[in-house]
PAZAPA-4460 file (N, C-alpha, C; in steps of 0.05 Angstrom, whole numbers, plus 32768, in hexadecimal, padded with zeros to 4 digits):
% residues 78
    n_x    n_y    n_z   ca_x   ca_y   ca_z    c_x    c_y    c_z   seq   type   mol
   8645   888B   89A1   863C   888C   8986   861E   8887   8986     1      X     A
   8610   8892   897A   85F2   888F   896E   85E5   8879   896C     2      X     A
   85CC   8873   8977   85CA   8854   8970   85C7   884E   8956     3      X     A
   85C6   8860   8941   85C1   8866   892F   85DF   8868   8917     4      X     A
   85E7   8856   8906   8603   8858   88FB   85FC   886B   88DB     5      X     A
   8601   8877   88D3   8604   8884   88B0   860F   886D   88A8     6      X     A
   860F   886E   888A   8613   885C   8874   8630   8854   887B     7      X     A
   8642   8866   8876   8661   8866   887C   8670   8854   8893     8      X     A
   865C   8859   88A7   8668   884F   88C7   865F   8830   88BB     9      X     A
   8646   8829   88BE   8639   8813   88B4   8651   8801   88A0    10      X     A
   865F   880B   8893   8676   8808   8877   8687   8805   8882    11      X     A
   868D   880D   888F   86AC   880A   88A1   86A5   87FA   88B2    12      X     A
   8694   87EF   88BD   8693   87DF   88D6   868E   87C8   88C6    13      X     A
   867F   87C6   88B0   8680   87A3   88A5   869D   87A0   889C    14      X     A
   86AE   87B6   8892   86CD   87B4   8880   86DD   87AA   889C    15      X     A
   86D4   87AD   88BC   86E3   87A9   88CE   86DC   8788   88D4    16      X     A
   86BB   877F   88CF   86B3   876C   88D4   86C1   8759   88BC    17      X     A
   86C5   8763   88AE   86CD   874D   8898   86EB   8741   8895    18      X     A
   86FE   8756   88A6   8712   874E   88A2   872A   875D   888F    19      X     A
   8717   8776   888E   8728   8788   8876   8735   879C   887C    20      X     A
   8739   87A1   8897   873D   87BD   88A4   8757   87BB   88B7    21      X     A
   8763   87CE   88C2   877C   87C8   88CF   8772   87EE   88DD    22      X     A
   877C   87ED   88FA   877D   8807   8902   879A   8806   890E    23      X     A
   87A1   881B   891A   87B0   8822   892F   87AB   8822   8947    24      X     A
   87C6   881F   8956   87C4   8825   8975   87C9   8845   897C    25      X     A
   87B6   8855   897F   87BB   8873   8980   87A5   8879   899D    26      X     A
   87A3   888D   89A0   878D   8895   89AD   8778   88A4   8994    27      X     A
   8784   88A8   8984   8775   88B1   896C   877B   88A1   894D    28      X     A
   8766   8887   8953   8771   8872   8945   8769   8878   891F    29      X     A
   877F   8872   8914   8776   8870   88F9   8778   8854   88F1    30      X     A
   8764   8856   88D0   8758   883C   88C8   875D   883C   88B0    31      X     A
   876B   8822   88A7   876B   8818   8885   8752   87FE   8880    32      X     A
   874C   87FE   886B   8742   87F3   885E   874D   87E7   8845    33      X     A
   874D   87D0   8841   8756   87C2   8835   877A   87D4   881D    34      X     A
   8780   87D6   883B   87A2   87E6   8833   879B   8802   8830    35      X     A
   8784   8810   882B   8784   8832   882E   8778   8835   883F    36      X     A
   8784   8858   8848   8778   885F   885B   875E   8869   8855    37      X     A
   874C   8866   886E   8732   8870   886A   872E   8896   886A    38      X     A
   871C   8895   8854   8713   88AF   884B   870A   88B9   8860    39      X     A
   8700   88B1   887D   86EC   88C7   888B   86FA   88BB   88A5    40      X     A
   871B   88C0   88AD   8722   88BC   88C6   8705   88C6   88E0    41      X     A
   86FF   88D5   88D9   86EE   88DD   88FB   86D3   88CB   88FC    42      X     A
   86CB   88B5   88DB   86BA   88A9   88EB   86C3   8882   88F7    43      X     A
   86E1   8887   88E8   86F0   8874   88F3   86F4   887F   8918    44      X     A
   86FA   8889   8923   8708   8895   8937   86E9   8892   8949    45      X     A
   86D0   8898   8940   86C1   8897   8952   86BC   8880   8951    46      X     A
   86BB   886B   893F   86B4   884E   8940   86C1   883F   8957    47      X     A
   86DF   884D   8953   86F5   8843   896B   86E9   884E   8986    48      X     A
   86EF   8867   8986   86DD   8871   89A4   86C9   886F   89AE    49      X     A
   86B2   8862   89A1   869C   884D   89A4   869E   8837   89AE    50      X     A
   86B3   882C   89AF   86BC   880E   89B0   86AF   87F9   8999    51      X     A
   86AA   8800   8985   86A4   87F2   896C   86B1   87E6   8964    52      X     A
   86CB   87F2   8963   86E8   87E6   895B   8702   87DE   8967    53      X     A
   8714   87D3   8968   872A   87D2   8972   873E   87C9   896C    54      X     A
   8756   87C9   8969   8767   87B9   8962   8767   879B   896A    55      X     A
   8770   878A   8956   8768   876B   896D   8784   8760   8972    56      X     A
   8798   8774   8973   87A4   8769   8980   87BD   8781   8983    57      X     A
   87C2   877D   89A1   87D8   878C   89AD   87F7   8790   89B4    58      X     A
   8808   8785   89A5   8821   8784   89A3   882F   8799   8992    59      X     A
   8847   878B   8998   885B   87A3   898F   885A   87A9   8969    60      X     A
   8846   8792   895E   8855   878E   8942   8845   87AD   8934    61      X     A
   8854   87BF   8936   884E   87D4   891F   883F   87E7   8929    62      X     A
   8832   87FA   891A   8813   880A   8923   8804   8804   891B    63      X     A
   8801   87EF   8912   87F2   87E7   88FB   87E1   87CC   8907    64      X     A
   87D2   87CB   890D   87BE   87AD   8912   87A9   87AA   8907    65      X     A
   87A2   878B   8902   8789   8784   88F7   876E   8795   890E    66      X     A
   8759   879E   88FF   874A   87AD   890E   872B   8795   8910    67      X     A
   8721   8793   8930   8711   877F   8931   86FA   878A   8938    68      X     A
   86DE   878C   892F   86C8   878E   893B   86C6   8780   895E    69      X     A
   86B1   8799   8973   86AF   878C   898B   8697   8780   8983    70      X     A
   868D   877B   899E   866C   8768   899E   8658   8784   899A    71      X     A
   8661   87A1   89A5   8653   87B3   89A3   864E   87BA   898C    72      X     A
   866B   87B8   896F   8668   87BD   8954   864B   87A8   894C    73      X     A
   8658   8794   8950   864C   8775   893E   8626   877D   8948    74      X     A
   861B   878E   8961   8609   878F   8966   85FF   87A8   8957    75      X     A
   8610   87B8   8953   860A   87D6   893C   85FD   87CA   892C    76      X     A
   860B   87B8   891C   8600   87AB   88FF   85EA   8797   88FA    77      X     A
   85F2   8792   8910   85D4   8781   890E   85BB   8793   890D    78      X     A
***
């Protein structure tokens, strides 16, 4: 990804920093936000394939996980 984020990516990555977001375990991960799904899956999906994002945690419970900023996100925003 760009070192450079658009408004949107920027938006989703504080909604991930904050605690409001949940993705999946996919290879093509989708993202809710505070219970809906996000309007622009592909700039969720690159956030993920960036390593910006991740699930924080890997078990069996659902497809569904809380979604956690890495150190690489938390350094986007700054």
């Amino acid at each position: 990804m760009d070192d450079e984020l658009n408004h949107r990516a920027r938006a989703l990555l504080r909604a991930v920093a904050a605690g409001r977001a949940e993705v999946t375990h996919s290879q093509e991960p989708d993202l809710r936000v505070d219970g809906l799904l996000c309007s622009d899956q592909s700039a969720a999906r690159q956030l993920a394939h960036a390593g910006l994002v991740r699930p924080a945690r890997h078990d069996d419970g659902g497809p569904w996980a809380p979604a956690e900023i890495t150190p690489a996100g938390l350094a986007m925003l700054a």
